[in-house]
C-alpha positions as CSV (number, residue, x, y, z in Angstrom):
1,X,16.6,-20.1,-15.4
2,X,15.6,-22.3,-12.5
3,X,18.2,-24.7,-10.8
4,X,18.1,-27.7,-8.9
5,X,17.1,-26.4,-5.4
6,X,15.3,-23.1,-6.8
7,X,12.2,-22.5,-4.9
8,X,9.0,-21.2,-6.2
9,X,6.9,-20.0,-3.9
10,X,2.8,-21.2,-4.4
11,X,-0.1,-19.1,-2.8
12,X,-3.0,-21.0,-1.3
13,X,-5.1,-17.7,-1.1
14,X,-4.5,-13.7,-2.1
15,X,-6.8,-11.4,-0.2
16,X,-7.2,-7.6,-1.9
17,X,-8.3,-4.6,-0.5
18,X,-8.5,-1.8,-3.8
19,X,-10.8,0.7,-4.5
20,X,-13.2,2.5,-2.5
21,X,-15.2,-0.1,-0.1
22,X,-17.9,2.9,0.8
23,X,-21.1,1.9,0.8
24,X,-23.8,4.6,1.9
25,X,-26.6,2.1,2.3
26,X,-24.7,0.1,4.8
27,X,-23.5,3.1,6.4
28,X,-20.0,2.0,5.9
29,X,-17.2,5.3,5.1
30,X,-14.5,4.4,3.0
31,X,-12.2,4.4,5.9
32,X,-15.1,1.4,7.7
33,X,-15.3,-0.2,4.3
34,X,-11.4,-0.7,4.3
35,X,-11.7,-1.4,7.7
36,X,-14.1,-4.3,7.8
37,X,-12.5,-5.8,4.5
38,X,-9.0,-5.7,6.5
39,X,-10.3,-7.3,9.4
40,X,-11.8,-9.8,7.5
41,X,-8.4,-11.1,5.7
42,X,-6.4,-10.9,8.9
43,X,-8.9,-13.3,10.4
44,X,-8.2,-15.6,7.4
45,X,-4.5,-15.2,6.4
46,X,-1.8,-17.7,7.0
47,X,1.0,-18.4,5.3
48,X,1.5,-19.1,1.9
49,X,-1.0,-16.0,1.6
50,X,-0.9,-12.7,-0.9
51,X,-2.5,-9.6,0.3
52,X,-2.5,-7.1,-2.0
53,X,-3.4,-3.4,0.0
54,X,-3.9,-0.3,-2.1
55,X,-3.3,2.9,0.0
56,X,-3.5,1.4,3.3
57,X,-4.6,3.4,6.0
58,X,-6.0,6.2,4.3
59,X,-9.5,7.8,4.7
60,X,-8.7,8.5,7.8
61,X,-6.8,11.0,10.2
62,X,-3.0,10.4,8.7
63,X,-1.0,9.6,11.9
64,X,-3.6,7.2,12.7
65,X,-4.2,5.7,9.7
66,X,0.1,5.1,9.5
67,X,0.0,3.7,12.7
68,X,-2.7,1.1,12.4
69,X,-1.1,0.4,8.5
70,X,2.3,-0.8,10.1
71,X,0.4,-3.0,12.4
72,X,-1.7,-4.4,10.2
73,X,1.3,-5.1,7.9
74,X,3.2,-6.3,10.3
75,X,0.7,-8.7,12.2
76,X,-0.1,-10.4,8.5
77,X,3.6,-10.7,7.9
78,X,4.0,-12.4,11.1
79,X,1.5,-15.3,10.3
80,X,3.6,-15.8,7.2
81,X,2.0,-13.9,4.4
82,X,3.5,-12.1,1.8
83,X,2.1,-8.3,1.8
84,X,2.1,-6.0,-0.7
85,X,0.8,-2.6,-0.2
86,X,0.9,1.3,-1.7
87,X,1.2,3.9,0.1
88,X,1.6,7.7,0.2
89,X,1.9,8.4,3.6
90,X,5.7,9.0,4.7
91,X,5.5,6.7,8.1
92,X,4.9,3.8,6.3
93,X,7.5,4.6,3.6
94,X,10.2,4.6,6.7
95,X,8.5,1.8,8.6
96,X,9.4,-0.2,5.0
97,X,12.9,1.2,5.0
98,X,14.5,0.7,8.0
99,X,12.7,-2.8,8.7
100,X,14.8,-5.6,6.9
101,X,11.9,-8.0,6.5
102,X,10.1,-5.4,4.4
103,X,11.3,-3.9,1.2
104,X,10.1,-0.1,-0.1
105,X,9.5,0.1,-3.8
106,X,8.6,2.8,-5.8
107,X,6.8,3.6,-9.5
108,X,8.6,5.5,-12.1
109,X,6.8,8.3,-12.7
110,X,7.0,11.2,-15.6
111,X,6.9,14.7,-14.4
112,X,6.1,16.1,-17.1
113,X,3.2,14.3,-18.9
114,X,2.1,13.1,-15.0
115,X,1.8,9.5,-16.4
116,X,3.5,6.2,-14.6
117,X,6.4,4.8,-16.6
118,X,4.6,1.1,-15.1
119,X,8.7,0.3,-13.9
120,X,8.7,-0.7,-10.4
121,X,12.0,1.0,-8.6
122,X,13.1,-2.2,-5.4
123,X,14.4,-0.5,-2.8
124,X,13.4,2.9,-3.6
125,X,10.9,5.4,-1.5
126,X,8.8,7.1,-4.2
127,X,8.2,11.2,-3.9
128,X,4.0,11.7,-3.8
129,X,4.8,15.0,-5.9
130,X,1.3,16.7,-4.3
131,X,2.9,20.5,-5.1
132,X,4.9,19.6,-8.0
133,X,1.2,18.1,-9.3
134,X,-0.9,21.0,-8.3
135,X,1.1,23.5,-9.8
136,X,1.1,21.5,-13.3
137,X,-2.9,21.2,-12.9
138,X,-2.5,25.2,-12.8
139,X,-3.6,25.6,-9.1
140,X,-3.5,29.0,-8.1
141,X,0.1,29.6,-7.2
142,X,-0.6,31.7,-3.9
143,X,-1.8,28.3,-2.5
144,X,1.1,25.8,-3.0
């Protein structure tokens, strides 16, 4: 319950950047597409913004694509928005841990059935499982 002096915080805007942004007749990639819609919200956000990002920085080489995640993540944070983005790539997942003004999270997830339990773990670094996955899809084992 809310008590005198509880603060709710109100959003003027939320920006989102999910799904695949290619678009072969504008000659954008997925990685451009991502790109241009990114660029686009950091031109606009302020504070008092959401930005919801689904697998920043990928479609592109991974190191790279970490690197330019964190900046991006940490630029909208500095002009006061409230960023929250998934992620597989293990850079960001450290970035998140060992900065205090960011917080990992991770999604429950059942190994067996490979469905999402939908309960969001705070303060926990989520395990991509890529091998664990592969073998259960019956990839052929001399690969994994």
């Amino acid at each position: 319950p809310a008590q005198v002096g509880t603060e709710i915080p109100v959003l003027d805007e939320i920006f989102v950047d999910i799904g695949d942004q290619q678009n072969l007749e504008n000659a954008l990639s997925t990685f451009s597409g991502h790109m241009k819609n990114i660029a686009e919200m950091l031109r606009n956000v302020k504070r008092h913004t959401l930005v919801l990002l689904d697998e920043i920085g990928s479609g592109t080489e991974p190191n790279e694509g970490a690197g330019l995640a964190i900046a991006i993540m940490e630029t909208m944070y500095q002009k006061g928005a409230l960023v929250v983005a998934t992620t597989h790539y293990g850079e960001i997942k450290r970035f998140a841990q060992e900065h205090d003004d960011f917080v990992p999270a991770a999604m429950a997830f059942d190994r067996e059935t490979l469905t999402p339990k939908y309960q969001l773990k705070i303060g926990e670094v989520g395990d991509s499982q890529a091998l664990w996955i592969a073998r259960k899809m019956k990839m052929e084992p001399q690969l994994i």
